[in-house]
C-alpha positions as CSV (number, residue, x, y, z in Angstrom):
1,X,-0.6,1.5,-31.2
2,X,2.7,0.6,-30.9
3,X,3.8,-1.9,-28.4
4,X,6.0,0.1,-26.5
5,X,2.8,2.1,-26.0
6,X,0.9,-0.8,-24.8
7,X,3.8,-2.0,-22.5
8,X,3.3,1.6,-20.9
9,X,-0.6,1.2,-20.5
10,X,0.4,-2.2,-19.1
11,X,2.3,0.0,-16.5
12,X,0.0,2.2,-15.7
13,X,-2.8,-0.4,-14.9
14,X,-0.7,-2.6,-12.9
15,X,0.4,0.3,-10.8
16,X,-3.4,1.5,-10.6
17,X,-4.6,-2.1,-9.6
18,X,-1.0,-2.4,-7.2
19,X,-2.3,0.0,-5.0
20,X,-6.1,-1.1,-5.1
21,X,-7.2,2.2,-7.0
22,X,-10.5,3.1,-8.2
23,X,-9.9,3.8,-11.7
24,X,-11.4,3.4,-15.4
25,X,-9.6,3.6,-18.3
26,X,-10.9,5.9,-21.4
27,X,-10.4,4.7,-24.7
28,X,-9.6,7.8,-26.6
29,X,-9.5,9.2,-30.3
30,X,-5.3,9.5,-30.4
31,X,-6.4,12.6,-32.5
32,X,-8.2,14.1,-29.2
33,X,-5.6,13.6,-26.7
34,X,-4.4,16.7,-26.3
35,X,-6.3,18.2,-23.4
36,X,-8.5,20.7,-24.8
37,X,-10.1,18.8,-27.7
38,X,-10.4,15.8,-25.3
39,X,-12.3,17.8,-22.3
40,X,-14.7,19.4,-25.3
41,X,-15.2,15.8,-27.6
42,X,-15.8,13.6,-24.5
43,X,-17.6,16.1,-22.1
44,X,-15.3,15.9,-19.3
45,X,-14.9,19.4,-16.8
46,X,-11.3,20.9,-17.9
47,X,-10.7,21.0,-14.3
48,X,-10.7,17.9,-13.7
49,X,-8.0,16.8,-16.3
50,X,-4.7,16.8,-14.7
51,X,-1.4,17.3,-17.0
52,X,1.6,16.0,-16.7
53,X,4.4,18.4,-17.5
54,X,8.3,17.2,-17.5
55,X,11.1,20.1,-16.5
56,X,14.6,20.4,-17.8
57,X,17.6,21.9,-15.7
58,X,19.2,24.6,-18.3
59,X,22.1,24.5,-16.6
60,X,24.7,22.0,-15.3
61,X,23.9,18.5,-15.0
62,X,20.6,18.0,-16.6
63,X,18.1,17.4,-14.1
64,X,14.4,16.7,-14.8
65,X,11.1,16.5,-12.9
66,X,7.5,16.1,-13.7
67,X,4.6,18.6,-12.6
68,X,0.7,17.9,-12.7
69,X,-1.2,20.3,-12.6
70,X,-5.0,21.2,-13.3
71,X,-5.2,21.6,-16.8
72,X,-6.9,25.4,-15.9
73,X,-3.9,26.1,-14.2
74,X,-0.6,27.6,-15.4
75,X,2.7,25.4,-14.0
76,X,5.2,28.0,-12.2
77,X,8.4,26.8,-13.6
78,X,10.6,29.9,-13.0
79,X,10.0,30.1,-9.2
80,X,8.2,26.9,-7.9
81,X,9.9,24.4,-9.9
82,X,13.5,25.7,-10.0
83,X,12.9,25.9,-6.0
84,X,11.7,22.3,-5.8
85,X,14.5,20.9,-8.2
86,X,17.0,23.2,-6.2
87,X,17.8,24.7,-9.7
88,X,18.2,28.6,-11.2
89,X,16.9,27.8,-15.0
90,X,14.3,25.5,-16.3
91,X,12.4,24.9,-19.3
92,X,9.6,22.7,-20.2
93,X,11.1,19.5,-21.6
94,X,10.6,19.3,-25.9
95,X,8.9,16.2,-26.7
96,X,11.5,14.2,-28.5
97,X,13.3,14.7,-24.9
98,X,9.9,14.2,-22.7
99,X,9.7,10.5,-25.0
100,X,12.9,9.6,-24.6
101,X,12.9,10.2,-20.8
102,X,9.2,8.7,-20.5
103,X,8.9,6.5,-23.3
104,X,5.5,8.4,-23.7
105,X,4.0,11.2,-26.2
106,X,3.2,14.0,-25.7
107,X,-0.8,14.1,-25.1
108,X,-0.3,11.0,-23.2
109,X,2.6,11.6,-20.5
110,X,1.1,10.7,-16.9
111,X,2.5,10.4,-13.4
112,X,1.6,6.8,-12.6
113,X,4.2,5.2,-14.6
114,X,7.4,7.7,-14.6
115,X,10.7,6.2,-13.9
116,X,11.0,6.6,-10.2
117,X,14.0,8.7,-10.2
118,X,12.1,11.5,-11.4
119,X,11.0,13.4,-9.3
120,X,7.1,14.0,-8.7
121,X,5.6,17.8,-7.9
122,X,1.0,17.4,-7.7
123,X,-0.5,21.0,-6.8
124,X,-3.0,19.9,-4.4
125,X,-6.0,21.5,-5.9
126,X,-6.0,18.5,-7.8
127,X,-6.8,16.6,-4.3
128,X,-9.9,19.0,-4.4
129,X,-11.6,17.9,-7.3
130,X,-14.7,14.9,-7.4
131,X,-12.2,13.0,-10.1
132,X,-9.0,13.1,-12.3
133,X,-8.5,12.5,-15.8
134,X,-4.7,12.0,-16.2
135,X,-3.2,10.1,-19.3
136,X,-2.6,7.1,-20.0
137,X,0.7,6.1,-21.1
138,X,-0.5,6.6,-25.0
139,X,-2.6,9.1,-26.8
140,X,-5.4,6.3,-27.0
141,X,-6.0,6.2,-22.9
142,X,-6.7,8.8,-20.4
143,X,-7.6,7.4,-17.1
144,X,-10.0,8.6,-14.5
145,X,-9.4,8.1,-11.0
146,X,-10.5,9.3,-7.4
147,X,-7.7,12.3,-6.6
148,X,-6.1,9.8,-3.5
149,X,-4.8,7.9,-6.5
150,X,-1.7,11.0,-6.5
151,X,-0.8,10.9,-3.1
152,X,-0.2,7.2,-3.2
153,X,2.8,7.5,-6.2
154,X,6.2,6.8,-4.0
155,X,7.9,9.5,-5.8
156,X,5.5,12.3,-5.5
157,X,4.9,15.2,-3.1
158,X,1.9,17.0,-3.1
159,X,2.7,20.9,-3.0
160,X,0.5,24.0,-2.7
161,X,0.8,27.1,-4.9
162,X,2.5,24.7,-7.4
163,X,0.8,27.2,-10.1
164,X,0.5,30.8,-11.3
């Protein structure tokens, strides 16, 4: 792990503990972190897992948000999205951009430790389910929390119908 991977778990857990969250962290196979192999190696309900999806403006000045969204759940970019960011065109972000926005991989991106001028959309069926698995900061840490761990990120609005 490298240490700008660990500075980023460091992040996330003081954030976590910041607000007084309920949370455990998972130690993870980096080789399972994506969230499909994860859910089916570790037993966890696909449902549950929420991913965390950075946006790119096409157009103009580049603007960016992130998404989470239930892993079961398809992230409306072209509508939703470009209506939330106040933009016509958006794409998912590539990776090398999502890392060099985030500082995180891909298979490890998560909410609680974005820089706070990106902007934040949660679809609230997230709020529905028991837990959440989000990541980590790394692709060796997912972390599960009670679902009142999203509405208390300063930069994050919890929307309906954030999916397809």
């Amino acid at each position: 792990m490298t240490d700008q991977s660990r500075e980023i778990e460091g992040r996330v857990t003081s954030f976590l503990d910041d607000i007084g969250a309920s949370y455990e962290v998972v130690q993870i196979d980096p080789d399972f972190a994506d969230t499909i192999n994860f859910c089916e190696k570790y037993g966890f309900p696909i449902e549950t897992s929420g991913n965390t999806i950075v946006v790119a403006s096409k157009r103009g000045a580049k603007k960016h948000s992130a998404s989470v969204v239930r892993a079961d759940k398809r992230l409306d970019v072209n509508h939703k999205v470009c209506e939330l960011m106040g933009i016509k065109r958006a794409s998912f972000a590539k990776a090398e951009e999502t890392s060099e926005l985030t500082g995180m991989m891909i298979g490890g991106v998560t909410c609680l430790a974005l820089p706070p001028d990106i902007p934040i959309y949660i679809d609230s069926s997230l709020l529905e389910q028991p837990y959440v698995i989000l990541g980590g900061g790394s692709r060796s840490t997912k972390i599960k929390a009670d679902p009142k761990v999203l509405q208390m990120i300063p930069n994050a609005e919890i929307i309906d119908d954030l999916t397809l």
